[in-house]
N, C-alpha and C positions, 0 to 999 in steps of 0.2 A: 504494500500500500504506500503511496508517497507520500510524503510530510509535506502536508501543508500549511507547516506552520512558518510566519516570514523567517528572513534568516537574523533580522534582528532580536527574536523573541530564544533562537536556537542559539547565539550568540550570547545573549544572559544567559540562557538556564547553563550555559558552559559556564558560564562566570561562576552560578551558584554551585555548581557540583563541585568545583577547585575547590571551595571554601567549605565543605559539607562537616570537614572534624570540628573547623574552628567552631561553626555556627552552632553544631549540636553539643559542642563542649561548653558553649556560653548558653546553650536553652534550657540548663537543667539547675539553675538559681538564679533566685529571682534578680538580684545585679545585672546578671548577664542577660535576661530576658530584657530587661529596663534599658540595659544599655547598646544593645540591639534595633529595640523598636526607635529609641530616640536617636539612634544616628540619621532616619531618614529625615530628621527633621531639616527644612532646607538644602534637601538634595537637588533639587531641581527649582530652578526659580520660575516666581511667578509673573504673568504675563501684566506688562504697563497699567492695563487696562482695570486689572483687579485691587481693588481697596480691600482691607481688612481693618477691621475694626473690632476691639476686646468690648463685653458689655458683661452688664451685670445684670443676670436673671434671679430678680430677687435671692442675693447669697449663691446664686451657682455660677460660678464664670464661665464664659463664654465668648465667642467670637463670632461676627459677620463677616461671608468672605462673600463678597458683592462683585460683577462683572459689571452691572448696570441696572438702572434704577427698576421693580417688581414690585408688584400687590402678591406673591406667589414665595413660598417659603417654603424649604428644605431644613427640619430641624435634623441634623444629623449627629448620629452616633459613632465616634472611631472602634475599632477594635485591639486587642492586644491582651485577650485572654483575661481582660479583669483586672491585670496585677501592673498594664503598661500601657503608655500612649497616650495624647495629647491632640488638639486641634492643630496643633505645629509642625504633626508626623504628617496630618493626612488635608494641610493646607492646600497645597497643589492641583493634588487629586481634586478636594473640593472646589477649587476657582474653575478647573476644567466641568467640573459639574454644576457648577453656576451658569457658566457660558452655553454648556450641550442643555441643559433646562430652562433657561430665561430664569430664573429662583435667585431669588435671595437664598444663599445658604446659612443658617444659625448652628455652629458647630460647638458641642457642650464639652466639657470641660469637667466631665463626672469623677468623683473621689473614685480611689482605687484601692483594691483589695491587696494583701491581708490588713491595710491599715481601716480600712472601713469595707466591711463584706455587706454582702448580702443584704439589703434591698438598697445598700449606699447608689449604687450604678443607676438603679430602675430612678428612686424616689428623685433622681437628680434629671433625668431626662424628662419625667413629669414636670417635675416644677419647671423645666425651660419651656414646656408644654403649654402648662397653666399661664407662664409670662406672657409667650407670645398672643395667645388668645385674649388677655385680662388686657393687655395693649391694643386689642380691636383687630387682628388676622382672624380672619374666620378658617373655623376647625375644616371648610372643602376648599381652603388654599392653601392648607398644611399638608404636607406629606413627611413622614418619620423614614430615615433612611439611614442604614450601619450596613457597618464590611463585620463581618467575623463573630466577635461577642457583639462589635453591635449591630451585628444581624439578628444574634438573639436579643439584644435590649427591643431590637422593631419589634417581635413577635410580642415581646414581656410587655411594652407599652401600648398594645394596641390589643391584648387581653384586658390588662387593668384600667385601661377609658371602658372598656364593655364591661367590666366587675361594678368599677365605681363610679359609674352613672355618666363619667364627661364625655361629650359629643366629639366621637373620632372625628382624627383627620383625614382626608379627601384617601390616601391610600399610602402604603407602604413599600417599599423598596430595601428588601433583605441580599447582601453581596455577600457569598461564598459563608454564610450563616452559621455560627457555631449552635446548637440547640440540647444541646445534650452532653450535660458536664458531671455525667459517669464515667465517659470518654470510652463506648462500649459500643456504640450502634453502628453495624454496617462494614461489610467487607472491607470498604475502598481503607477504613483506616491501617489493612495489611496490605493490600495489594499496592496502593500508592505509596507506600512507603519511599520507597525508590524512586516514585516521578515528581511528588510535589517540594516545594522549597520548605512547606514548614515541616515541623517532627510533632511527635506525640509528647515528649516531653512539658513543652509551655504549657499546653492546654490540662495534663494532670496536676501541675504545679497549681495553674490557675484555676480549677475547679475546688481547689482544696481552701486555697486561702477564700473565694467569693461564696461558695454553695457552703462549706464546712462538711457537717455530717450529713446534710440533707439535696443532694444532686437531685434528688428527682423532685425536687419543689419545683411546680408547672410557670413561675414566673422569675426560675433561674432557668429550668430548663425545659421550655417551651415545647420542644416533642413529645411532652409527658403532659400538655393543657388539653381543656378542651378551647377547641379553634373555630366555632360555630361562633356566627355574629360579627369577626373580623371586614374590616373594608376591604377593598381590592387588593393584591399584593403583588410585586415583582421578587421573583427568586434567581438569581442568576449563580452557576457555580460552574466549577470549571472540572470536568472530568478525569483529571488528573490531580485532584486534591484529597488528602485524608478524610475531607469533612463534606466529598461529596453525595454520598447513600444518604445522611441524616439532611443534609437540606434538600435533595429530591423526596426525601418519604415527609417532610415537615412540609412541602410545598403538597404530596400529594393527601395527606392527611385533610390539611383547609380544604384543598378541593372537594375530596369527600364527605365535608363538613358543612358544603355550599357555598364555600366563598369565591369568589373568582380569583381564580390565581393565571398568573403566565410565569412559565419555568423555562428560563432558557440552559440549556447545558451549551456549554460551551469548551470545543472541542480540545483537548489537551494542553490546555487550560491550569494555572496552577491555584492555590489559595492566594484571594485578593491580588490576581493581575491586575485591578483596576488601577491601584497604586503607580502602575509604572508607564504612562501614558507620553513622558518624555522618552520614551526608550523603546516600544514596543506598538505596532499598529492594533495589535488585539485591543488592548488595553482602550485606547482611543475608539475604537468600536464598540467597545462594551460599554460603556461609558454614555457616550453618541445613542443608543440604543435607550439606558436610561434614561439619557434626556428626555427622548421621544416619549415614552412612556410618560411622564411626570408632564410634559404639556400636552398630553392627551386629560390625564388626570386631574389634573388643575388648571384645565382652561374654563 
């Protein structure tokens, strides 16, 4: 079968395999995870055109990363397993997803585990929730959007607006999803072993300090909720990742639950390509594709 994937994206994943001792030698404490995620910070600059701006979501900081002036809002969630990551890691990505959506992006800035577990992450993406709305965005210009863990903060946030009564937003956008921090669901976590960049390590590190004794709580690990009454959802993963069985069966679960989902797999593909949009066309694609989706959504 021919690889058809560009030679720029074959060209990284060379890069990552060179580096595969060091990277899994720093994935298995928590410094090394922290100090991992924040090296991308400012890896690739951002385009003229994008302003950023630090706010304050009653006590949760946060950031606006704006391409140009919207009534239309992206509250977005980073990922980094609970225990790592920052509006600063996944700045970039966000202006390129400002610009492929027409959105204002509000990127939060949630406390992290083992210093503050469990419901620290969810309560914090709420309140940036509650900000934006209590500020006058209406909940069908909102859309909730995370890569990884905060793929599962979309699912955990847009269970607890349907628990406690607040009026979801327009629809959610879950990227390469983490949902299950037993870290047990689904083949591809052996088989991809060897293809995707991240390891199994971060992810049991960070289930231990954010879930503690209790992984299968349905609003740490969203594959274990019930998913009936969710707004529309986008799942994108890439079939070449650890984590991709648990976010095809958590995208096919809502489906069976009646919500309207769209799943794109995307072909050998790693965990959160979307990151690397200066360096790879996938990346730019998938992203571009997002967009479309979210002004379908919140037009």
């Amino acid at each position: 079968m021919p690889d058809r994937r560009s030679p720029e994206f074959r060209a990284f994943m060379q890069a990552v395999r060179a580096s595969a001792a060091e990277r899994a030698a720093a994935s298995r404490t928590l410094a090394g995870i922290r100090a991992t995620i924040d090296s991308f910070a400012g890896s690739y600059p951002l385009p003229d055109d994008v302003r950023v701006t630090p706010v304050d979501c009653d006590g949760v900081p946060a950031e606006w990363v704006e391409a140009a002036a919207a009534d239309r809002v992206v509250l977005y969630a980073h990922g980094g397993c609970y225990v790592s990551g920052s509006p600063a890691v996944v700045r970039e990505f966000c202006a390129r997803l400002a610009t492929a959506s027409g959105c204002r992006v509000l990127s939060v800035d949630y406390r992290l585990a083992p210093e503050h577990p469990f419901p620290a992450a969810l309560d914090d993406v709420l309140a940036a929730y509650r900000w934006l709305v209590g500020r006058g965005v209406p909940p069908t210009r909102i859309a909730v959007a995370g890569e990884s863990a905060g793929g599962g903060l979309v699912f955990a946030a847009l269970i607890a607006c349907r628990d406690r009564g607040l009026a979801p937003p327009a629809c959610g956008v879950a990227l390469s999803p983490w949902v299950d921090l037993e870290v047990s669901y689904g083949a591809s976590l052996v088989t991809n072993a060897d293809r995707d960049m991240a390891t199994a390590d971060p992810l049991v590190l960070g289930a231990r300090a954010y879930a503690g004794a209790d992984p299968r709580n349905p609003l740490a690990s969203p594959l274990h909720a019930d998913l009936a009454g969710l707004p529309p959802l986008l799942v994108q993963v890439g079939t070449a990742e650890l984590l991709r069985d648990e976010g095809l069966e958590i995208a096919a679960r809502a489906r069976r639950a009646g919500c309207d989902v769209t799943v794109e797999p995307w072909e050998d593909m790693v965990h959160v390509w979307h990151w690397f949009g200066s360096v790879f066309p996938e990346a730019r694609a998938a992203i571009e594709s997002v967009g479309a989706y979210l002004r379908a959504h919140l037009a």
